[in-house]
C-alpha positions as CSV (number, residue, x, y, z in Angstrom):
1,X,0.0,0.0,0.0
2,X,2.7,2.3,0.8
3,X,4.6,2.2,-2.7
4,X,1.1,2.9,-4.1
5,X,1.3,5.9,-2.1
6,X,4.8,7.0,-3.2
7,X,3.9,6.0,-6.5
8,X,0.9,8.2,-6.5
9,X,2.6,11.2,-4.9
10,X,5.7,11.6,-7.6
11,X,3.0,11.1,-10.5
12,X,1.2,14.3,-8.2
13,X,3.9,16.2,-8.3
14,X,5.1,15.3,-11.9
15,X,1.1,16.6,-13.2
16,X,1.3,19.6,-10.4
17,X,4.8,20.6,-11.4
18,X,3.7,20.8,-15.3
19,X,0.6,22.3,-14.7
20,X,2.4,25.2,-12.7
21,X,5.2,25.6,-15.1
22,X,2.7,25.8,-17.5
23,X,0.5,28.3,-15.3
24,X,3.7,30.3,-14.6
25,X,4.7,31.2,-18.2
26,X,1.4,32.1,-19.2
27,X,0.9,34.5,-16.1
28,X,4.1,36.1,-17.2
29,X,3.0,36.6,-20.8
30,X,-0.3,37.8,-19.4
31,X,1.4,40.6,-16.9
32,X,3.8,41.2,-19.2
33,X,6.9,40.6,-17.0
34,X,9.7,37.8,-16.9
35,X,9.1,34.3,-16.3
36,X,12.4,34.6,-13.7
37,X,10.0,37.4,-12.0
38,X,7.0,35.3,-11.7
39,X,9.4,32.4,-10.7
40,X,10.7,34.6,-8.2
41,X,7.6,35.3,-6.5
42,X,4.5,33.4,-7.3
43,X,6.3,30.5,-7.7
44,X,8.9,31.2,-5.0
45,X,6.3,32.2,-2.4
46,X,3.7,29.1,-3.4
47,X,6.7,26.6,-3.6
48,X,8.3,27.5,0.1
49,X,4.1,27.9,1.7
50,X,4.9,24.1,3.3
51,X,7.7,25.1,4.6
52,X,6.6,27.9,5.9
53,X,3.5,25.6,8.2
54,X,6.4,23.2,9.3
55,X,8.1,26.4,10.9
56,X,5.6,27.6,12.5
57,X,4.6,24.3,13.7
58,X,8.0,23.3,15.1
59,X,8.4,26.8,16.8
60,X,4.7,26.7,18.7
61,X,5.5,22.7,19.9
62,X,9.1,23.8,20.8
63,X,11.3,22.4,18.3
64,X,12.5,25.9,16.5
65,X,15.7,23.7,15.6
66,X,13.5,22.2,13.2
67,X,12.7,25.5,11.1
68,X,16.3,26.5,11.6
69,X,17.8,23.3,10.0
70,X,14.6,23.0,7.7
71,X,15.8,26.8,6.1
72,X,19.0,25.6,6.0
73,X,18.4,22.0,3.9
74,X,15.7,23.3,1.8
75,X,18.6,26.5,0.6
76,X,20.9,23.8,0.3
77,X,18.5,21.1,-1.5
78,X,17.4,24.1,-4.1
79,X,20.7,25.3,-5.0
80,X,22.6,21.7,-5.3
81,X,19.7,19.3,-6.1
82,X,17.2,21.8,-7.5
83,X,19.4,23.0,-10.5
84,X,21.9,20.3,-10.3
85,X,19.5,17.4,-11.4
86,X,17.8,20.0,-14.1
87,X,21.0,20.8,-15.1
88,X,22.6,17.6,-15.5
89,X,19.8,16.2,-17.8
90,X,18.9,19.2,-20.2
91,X,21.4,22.0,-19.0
92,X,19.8,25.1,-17.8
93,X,21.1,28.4,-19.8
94,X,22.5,31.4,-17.0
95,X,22.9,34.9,-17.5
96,X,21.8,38.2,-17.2
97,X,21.6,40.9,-15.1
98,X,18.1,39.9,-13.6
99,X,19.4,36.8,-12.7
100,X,22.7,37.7,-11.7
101,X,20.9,40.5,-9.3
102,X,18.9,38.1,-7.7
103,X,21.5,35.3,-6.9
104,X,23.8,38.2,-5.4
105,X,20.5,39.0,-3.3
106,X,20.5,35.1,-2.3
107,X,23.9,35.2,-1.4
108,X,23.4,38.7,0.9
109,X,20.6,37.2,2.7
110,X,22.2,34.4,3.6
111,X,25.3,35.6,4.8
112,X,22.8,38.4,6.9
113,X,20.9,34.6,8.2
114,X,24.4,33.7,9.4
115,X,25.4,36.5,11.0
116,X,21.6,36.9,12.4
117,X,22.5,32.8,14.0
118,X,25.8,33.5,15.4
119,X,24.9,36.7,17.0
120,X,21.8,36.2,19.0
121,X,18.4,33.9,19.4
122,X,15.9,34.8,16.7
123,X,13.7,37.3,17.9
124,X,10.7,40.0,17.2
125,X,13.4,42.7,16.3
126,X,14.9,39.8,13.8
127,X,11.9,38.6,12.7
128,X,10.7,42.2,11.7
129,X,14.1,43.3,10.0
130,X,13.6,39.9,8.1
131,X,10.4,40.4,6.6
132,X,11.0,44.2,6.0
133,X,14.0,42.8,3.4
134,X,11.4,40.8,2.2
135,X,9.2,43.3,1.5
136,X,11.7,45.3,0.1
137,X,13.3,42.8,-1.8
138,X,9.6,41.7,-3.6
139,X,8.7,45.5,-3.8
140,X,12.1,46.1,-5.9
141,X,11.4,43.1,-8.4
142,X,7.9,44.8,-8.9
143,X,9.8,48.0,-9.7
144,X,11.9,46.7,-12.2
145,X,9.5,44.4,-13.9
146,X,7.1,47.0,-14.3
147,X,10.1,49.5,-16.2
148,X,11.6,46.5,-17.8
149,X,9.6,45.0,-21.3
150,X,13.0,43.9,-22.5
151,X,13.0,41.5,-20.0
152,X,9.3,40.2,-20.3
153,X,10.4,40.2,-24.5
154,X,12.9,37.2,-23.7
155,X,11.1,35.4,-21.1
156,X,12.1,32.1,-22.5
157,X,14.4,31.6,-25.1
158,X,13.1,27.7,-26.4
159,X,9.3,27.5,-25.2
160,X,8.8,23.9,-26.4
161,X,5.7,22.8,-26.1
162,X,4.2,25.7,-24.5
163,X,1.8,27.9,-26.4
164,X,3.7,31.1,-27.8
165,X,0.2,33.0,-26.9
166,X,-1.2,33.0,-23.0
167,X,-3.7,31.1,-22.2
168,X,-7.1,32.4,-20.6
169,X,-6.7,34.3,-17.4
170,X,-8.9,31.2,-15.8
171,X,-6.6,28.9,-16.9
172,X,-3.8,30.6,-15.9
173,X,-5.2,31.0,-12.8
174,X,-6.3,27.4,-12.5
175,X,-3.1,25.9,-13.6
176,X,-1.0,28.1,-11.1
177,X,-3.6,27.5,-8.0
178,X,-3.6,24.2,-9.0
179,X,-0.2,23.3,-9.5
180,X,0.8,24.7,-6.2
181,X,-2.0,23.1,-4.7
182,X,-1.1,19.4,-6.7
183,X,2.4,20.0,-5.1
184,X,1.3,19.5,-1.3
185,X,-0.8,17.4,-1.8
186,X,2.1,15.1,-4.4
187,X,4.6,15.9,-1.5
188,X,1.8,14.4,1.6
């Protein structure tokens, strides 16, 4: 029973992981912004959700080392597994100042995390300053989508099988909600 369960989970994810890819693009195309933007946020912010409940619910049953060290391996699963596997079977193209920006951003906020660790127990003050980066980080990628159509121009250099016109907003919609909604339930 239990490999049926695995079994039906990866096939999940596989369908919820199209569909939002799928979702994504077209959402960019609709807004008229990058497909790293909406990755970046929508995508981002729907993708990390989970990990977002299991933090809260190891801090409020006592176990904060458990959001610490799931932050740490999640950063650490994205970066080496995330876009090594990708990489290693259809190569993944990098460049750009968008991108470039952003990974420097990573980088910045994770050496801040560090220094944040070493320096004192997580706290209101730190928990504030976090999520006013966040904001500001979010609210500067808003900024320079909406002044940047180069970027929305080459959101994707081979689209493959994906329509070169957006879908309907309610697809779009559907296929994002969905997607991030097939990948909880693909990852239970």
């Amino acid at each position: 029973m239990e490999y049926l369960q695995v079994a039906a989970g990866l096939v999940a994810l596989t369908l919820a992981g199209e569909a939002l890819v799928r979702g994504a693009v077209s959402l960019a195309q609709r807004l008229g912004v990058s497909v790293l933007f909406i990755s970046l946020t929508v995508v981002a912010f729907g993708t990390s959700a989970p990990e977002l409940v299991v933090a809260i619910d190891s801090v409020v049953i006592g176990v904060p080392t458990l959001a610490l060290g799931n932050v740490v391996g999640s950063n650490i699963a994205n970066v080496l597994l995330i876009v090594g596997l990708p990489a290693l079977l259809v190569g993944i193209k990098c460049g750009g100042a968008e991108l470039a920006r952003n990974a420097l951003a990573m980088v910045l906020v994770t050496v801040f995390f560090i220094l944040l660790c070493l320096t004192a127990p997580l706290g209101l003050w730190q928990g504030v300053v976090l999520l006013l980066l966040l904001a500001g980080y979010v609210y500067g990628n808003i900024r320079r989508a909406r002044r940047d159509p180069v970027a929305a121009r080459e959101t994707l250099v081979d689209m493959g099988t994906l329509p070169a016109k957006p879908l309907g907003w309610p697809l779009t919609l559907a296929l994002v909600a969905g997607g991030l909604g097939g990948l909880v339930i693909g990852a239970n």
